[in-house]
C-alpha positions as CSV (number, residue, x, y, z in Angstrom):
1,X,0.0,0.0,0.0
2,X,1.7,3.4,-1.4
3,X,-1.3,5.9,-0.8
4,X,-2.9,5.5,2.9
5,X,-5.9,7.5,3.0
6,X,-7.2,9.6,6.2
7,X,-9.8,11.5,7.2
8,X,-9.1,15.2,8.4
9,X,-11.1,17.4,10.8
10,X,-11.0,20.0,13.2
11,X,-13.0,19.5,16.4
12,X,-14.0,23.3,15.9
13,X,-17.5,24.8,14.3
14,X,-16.3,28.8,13.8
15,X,-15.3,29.3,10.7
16,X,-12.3,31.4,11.5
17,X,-10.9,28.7,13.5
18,X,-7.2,28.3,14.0
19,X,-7.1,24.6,14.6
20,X,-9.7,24.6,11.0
21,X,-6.2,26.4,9.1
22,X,-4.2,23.8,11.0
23,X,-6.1,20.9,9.7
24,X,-6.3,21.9,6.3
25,X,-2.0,22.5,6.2
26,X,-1.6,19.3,7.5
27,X,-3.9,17.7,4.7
28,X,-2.0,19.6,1.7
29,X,0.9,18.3,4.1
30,X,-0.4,14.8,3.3
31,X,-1.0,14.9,0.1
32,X,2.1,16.2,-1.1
33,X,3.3,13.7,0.5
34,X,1.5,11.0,-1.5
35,X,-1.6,10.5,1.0
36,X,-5.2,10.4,0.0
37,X,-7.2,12.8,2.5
38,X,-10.7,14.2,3.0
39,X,-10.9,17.2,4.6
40,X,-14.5,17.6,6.3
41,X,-16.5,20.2,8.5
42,X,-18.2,19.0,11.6
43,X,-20.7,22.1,10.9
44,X,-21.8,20.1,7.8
45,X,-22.6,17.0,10.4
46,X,-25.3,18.6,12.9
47,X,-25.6,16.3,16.0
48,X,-27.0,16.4,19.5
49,X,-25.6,16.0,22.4
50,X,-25.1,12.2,22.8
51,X,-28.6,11.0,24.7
52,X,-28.6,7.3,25.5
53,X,-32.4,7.7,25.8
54,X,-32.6,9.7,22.4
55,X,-30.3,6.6,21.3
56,X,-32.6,4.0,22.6
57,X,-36.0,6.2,20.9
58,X,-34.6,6.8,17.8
59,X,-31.3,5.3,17.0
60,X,-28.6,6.8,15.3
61,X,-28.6,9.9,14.2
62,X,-28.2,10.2,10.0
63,X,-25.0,12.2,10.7
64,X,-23.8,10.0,12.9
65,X,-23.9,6.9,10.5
66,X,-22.7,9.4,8.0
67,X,-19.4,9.9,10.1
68,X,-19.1,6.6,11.2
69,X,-18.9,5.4,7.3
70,X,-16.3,8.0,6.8
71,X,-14.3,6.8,9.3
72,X,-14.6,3.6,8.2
73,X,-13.8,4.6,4.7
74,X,-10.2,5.8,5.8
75,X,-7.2,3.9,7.3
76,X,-6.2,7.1,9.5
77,X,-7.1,10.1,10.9
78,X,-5.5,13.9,11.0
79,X,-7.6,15.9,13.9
80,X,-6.7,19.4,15.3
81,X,-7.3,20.0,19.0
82,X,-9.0,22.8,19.6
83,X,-8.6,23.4,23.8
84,X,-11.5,25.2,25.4
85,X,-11.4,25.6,29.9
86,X,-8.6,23.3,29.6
87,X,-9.9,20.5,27.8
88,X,-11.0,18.6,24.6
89,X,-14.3,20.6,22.7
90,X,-17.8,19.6,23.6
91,X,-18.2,19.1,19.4
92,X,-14.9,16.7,19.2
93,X,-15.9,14.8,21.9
94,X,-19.5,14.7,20.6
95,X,-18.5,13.7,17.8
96,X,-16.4,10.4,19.7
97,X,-18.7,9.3,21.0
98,X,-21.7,9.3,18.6
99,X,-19.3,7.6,16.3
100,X,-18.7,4.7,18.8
101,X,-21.9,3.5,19.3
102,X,-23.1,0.1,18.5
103,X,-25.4,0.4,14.8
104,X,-27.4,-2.6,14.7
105,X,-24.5,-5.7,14.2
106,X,-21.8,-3.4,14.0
107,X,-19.3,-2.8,17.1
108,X,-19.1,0.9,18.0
109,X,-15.9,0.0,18.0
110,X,-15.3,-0.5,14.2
111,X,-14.5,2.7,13.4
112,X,-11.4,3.2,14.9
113,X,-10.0,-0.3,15.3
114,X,-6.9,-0.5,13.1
115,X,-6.5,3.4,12.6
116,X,-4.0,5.9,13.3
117,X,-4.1,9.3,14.6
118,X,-1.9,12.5,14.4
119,X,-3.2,15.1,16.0
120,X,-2.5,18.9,16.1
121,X,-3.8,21.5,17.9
122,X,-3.5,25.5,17.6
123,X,-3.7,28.5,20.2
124,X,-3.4,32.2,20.4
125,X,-2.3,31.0,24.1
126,X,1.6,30.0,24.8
127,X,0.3,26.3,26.2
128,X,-0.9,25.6,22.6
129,X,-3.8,23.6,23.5
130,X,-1.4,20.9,25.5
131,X,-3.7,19.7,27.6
132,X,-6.5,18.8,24.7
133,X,-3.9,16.9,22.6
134,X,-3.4,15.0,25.9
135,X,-7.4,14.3,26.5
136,X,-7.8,14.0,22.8
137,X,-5.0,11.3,23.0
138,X,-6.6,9.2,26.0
139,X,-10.0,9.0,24.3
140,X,-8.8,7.5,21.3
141,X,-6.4,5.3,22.5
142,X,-8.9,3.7,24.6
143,X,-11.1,2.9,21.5
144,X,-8.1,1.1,19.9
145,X,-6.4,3.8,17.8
146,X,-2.6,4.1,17.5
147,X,-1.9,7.6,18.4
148,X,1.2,8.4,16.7
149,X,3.8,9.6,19.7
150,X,4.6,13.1,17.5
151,X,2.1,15.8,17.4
152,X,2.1,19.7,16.6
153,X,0.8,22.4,19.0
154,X,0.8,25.7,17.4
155,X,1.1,28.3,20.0
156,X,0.2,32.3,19.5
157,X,-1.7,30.7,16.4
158,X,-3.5,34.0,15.5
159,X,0.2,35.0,13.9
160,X,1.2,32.2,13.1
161,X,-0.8,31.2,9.6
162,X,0.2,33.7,6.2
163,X,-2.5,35.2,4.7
164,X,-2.5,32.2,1.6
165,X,-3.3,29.7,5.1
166,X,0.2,28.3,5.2
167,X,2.1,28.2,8.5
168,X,4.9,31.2,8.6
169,X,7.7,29.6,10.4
170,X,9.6,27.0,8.5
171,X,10.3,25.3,11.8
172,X,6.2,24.7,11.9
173,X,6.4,24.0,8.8
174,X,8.8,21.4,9.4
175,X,7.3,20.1,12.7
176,X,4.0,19.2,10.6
177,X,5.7,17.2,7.8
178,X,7.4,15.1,11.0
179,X,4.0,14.3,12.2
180,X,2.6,13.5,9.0
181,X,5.5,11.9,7.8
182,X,4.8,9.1,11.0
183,X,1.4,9.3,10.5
184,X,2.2,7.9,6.5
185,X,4.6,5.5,7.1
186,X,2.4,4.1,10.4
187,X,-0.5,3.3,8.7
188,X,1.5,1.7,5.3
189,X,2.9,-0.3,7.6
190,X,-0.1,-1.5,10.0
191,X,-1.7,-1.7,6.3
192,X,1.1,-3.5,4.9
């Protein structure tokens, strides 16, 4: 397998979001570097807050199956962090868990056994959303996803992106094609 394919996202809704600029640099990242990626919006997958009795009355949400065929689509994932009070978003981690429920025979799960993560986060603040990487990391790890061990925190974010989207510092620059780099060659191998 030359051409892994992953599945990017930001777990931010506002448009002018600094991890949603990260996300889409790492995917052109990716791609130059021979990687198939989809790029999506979480604003164009509406869901409620998870409900187990909304769950149990209706089942699962159209979005939700929606994502949970995307993820199973791709062999990895590429997710920027967004940290708000200190911890993951309430959409990323919405999105988590609607994704890991059970859908009739199907393990909840499916959609992340097998994959691999990189994640990246971005933050006007000087702790570059640390701590949401960290949570983000835990989550994921304990529904069976290899979270790569290199990762990207962008901090004073709001100067670090050109006006053409790319990151200004070559050292960023750089940083992101190390993660994405193991990311790649990860999941060929797992795939392998």
């Amino acid at each position: 397998m030359s051409s892994p394919s992953f599945l990017a996202f930001a777990g931010s809704l506002r448009a002018a979001s600094l991890n949603q600029k990260l996300v889409r640099v790492a995917a052109d990242t990716a791609t130059a570097a021979g990687a198939r990626v989809t790029v999506i919006d979480l604003r164009d997958f509406p869901l409620p807050i998870y409900d187990g009795d909304l769950e149990a009355a209706e089942g699962l949400p159209a979005n939700a199956r929606r994502l949970k065929d995307l993820f199973i689509a791709h062999q990895g994932l590429l997710i920027a962090c967004p940290e708000y009070n200190s911890s993951i978003t309430a959409v990323l981690k919405n999105t988590i868990d609607w994704v890991s429920r059970e859908d009739r025979t199907e393990s909840g799960t499916k959609p992340y056994e097998g994959k691999v993560a990189a994640l990246f986060s971005a933050s006007p603040g000087n702790f570059a959303a640390l701590r949401s990487l960290e949570a983000t990391r835990g989550i994921l790890l304990q529904l069976g996803v290899l979270v790569v061990s290199q990762r990207l925190a962008v901090p004073r974010a709001h100067q670090a992106f050109a006006d053409d989207g790319t990151l200004r510092e070559a050292t960023l620059q750089a940083a992101l094609q190390a993660v994405v780099a193991s990311a790649i060659d990860t999941t060929v191998r797992m795939n392998a």
